[in-house]
VOGU-3710 file (C-alpha; in Angstrom, 3 decimals, decimal comma):
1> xxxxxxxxxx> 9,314/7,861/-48,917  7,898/9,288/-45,915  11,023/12,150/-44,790  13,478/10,863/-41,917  12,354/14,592/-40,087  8,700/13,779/-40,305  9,507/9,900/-38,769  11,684/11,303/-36,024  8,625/13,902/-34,857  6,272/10,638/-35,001
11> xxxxxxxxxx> 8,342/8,809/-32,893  8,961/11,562/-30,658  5,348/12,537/-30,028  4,561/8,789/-29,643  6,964/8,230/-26,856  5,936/11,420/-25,154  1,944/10,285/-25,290  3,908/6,660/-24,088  5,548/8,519/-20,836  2,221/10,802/-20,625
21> xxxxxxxxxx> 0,089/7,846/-19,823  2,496/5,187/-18,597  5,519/6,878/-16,772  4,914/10,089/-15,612  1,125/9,393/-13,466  3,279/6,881/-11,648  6,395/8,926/-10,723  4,157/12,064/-9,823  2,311/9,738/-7,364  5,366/8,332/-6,170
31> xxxxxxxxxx> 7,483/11,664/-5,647  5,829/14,346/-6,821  2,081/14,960/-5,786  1,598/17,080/-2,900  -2,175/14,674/-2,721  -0,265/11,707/-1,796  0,741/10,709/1,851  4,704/9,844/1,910  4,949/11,060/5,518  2,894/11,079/8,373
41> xxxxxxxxxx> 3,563/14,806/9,063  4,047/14,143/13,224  7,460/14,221/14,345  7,999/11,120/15,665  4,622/9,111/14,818  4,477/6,240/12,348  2,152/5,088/10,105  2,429/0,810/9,933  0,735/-0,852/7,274  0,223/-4,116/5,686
51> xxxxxxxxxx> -0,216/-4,910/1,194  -2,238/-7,708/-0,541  -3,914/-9,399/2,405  -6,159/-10,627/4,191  -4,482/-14,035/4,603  -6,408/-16,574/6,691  -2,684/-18,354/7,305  -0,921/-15,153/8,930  -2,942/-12,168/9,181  -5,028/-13,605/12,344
61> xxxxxxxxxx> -1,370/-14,028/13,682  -0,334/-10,275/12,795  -3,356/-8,741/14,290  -2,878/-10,356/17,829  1,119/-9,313/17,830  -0,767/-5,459/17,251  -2,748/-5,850/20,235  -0,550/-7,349/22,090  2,056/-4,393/21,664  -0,961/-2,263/20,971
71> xxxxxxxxxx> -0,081/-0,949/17,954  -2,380/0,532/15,621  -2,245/-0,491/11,826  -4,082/0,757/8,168  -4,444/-2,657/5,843  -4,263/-1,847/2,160  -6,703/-4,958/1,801  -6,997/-6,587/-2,287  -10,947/-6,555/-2,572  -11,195/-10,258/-3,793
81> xxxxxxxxxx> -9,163/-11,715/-0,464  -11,098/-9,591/1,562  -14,202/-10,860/-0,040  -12,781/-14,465/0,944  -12,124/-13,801/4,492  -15,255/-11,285/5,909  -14,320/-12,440/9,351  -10,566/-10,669/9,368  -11,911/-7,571/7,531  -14,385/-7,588/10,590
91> xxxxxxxxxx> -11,644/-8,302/13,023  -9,653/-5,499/11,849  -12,516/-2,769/12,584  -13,591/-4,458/15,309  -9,789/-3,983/16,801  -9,197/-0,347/15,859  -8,139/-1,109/12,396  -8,109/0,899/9,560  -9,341/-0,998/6,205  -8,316/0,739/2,936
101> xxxxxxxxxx> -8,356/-0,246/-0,487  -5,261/-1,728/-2,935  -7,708/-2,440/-5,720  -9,592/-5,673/-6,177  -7,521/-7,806/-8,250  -4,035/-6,616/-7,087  -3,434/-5,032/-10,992  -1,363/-2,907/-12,161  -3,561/0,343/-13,053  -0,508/1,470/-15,147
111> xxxxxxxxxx> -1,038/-0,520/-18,103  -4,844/-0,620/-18,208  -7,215/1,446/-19,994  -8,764/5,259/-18,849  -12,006/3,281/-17,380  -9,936/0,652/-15,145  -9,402/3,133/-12,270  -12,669/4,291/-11,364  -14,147/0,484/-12,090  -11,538/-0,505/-10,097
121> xxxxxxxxxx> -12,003/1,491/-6,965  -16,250/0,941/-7,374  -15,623/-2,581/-6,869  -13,257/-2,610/-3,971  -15,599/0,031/-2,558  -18,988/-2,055/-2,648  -16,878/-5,385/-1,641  -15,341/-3,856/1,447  -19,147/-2,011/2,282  -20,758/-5,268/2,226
131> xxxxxxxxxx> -18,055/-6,364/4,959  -19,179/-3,557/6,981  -15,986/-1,091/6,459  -16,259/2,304/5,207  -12,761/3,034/3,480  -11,205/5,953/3,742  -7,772/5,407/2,103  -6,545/3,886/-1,210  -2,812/2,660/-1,896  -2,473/1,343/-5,750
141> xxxxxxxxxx> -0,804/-1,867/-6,030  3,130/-1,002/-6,282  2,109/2,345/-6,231  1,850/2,914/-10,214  -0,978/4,564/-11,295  -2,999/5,719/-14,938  -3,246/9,789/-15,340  -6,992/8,901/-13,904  -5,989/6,678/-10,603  -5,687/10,184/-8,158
151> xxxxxxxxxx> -8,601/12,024/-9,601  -11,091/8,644/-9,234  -10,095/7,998/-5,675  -10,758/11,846/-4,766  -14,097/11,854/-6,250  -14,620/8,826/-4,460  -13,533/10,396/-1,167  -10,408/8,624/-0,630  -7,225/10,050/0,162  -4,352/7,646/-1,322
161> xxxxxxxxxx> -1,140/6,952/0,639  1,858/5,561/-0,108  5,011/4,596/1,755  8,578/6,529/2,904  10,008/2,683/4,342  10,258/-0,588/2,396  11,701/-3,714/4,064  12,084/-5,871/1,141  10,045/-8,549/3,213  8,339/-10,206/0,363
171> xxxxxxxxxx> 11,782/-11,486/-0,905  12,428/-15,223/-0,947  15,272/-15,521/2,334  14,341/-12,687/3,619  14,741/-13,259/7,373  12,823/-11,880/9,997  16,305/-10,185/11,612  17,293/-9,095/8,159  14,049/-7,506/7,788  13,822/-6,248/11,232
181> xxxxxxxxxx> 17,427/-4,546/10,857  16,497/-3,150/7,255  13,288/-1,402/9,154  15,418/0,397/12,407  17,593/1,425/9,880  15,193/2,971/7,259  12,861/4,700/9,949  12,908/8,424/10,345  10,921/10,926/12,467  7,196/10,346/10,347
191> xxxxxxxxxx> 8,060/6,938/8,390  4,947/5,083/6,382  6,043/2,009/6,496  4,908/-0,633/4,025  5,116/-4,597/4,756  2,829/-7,421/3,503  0,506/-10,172/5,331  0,175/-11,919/1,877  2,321/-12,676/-0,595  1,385/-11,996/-4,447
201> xxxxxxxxxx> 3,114/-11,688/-7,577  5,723/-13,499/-9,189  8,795/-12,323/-6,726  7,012/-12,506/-4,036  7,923/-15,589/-1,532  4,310/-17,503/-0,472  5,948/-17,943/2,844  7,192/-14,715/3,613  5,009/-12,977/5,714  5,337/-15,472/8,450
211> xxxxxxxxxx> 8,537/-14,086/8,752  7,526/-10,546/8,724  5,852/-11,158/11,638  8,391/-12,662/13,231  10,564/-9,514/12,800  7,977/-7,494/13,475  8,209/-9,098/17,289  11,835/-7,900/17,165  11,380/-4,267/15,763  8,277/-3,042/17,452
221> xxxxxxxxxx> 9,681/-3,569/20,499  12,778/-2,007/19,560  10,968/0,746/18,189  8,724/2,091/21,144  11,867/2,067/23,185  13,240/4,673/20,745  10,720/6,862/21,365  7,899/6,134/18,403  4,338/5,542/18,481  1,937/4,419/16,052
231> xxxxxxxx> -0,603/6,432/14,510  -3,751/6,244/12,252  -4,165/7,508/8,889  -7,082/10,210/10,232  -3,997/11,211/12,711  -1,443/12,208/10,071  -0,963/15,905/9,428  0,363/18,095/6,531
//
């Protein structure tokens, strides 16, 4: 009989080498890592961006409420929709745009093997080329990453960002005033904020980001008045 001392140090040292690889990348990234973007740095700037699209239904619809309040946004574009719609990846250059990369299948990189990340990022890299964009920036898909993610996207050049402002807007009944009051009320001084023009995953409502645009009309607005403007990745400052 293997000794109850001897079990307990197994199962300890397994669920450290279990947080090693599949907790503790993730929460560094998240709160930890002074690589990441969480804040734009500028007093008063903002960083917009947009998850999981292109969308042929509502992103063609988000990028003419940006010029029309000429706001500048960074789309964290999945490589296979961009793939499917070369015309909006174009678009979004061809506007000002900046086109970075939330891997190419939308996966989790937390649960995948040591080789996923830099696979992952070659891929969305040589998709997003062929569309004529150069990506600069890399947000992982609900910002969880392997103890490999950051190191692959900095020998690929990329700098990743994530978000300091969540609106919930992928929620099913999320409306666009809820969502427009949860974002005045979550800005501060350098917010990243983080909304979608496409829906994926299981939570996520199909319809939603119909209405994010939709409270997007209502916040923007509302925001410029207070006294922010929108910024560009390249813009941001440590």
């Amino acid at each position: 009989m293997i000794p109850l001392a001897t079990t307990q140090s197994v199962l300890a040292a397994g669920a450290a080498c279990v947080a090693a690889y599949f907790v503790a990348p993730s929460l560094s990234c998240k709160a930890f890592s002074r690589s990441v973007w969480r804040q734009t740095g500028r007093p008063g700037k903002l960083l917009l961006t947009f998850d999981d699209g292109p969308d042929p239904r509502y992103t063609p619809a988000l990028l003419d409420l940006l010029g029309e309040w000429g706001v500048p946004a960074c789309f964290f574009v999945v490589g296979e929709n961009a793939a499917a719609c070369p015309d909006l990846i174009r678009r979004m250059t061809a506007e000002g745009h900046e086109v970075g990369i939330h891997s190419y299948r939308h996966e989790n990189a937390r649960f995948r093997r040591p080789s996923f990340a830099g696979a992952d990022l070659e891929q969305s890299l040589a998709a997003l080329r062929e569309l004529g964009a150069e990506p600069r920036y890399y947000r992982p898909p609900w910002g969880n990453c392997n103890p490999f993610t950051l190191y692959e996207a900095r020998a690929r050049g990329l700098e990743t960002v994530l978000w300091s402002v969540m609106a919930q807007d992928w929620e099913r009944g999320a409306t666009p005033r809820r969502t427009a009051q949860r974002l005045l009320g979550r800005v501060g001084s350098s917010s990243i904020i983080c909304l979608h023009d496409r829906s994926m995953g299981k939570s996520a409502d199909d319809t939603a980001p119909g209405r994010t645009i939709q409270a997007l009309r209502l916040a923007l607005p509302a925001l410029q008045r207070a006294g922010f403007t929108f910024i560009l990745p390249e813009e941001m400052a440590r």
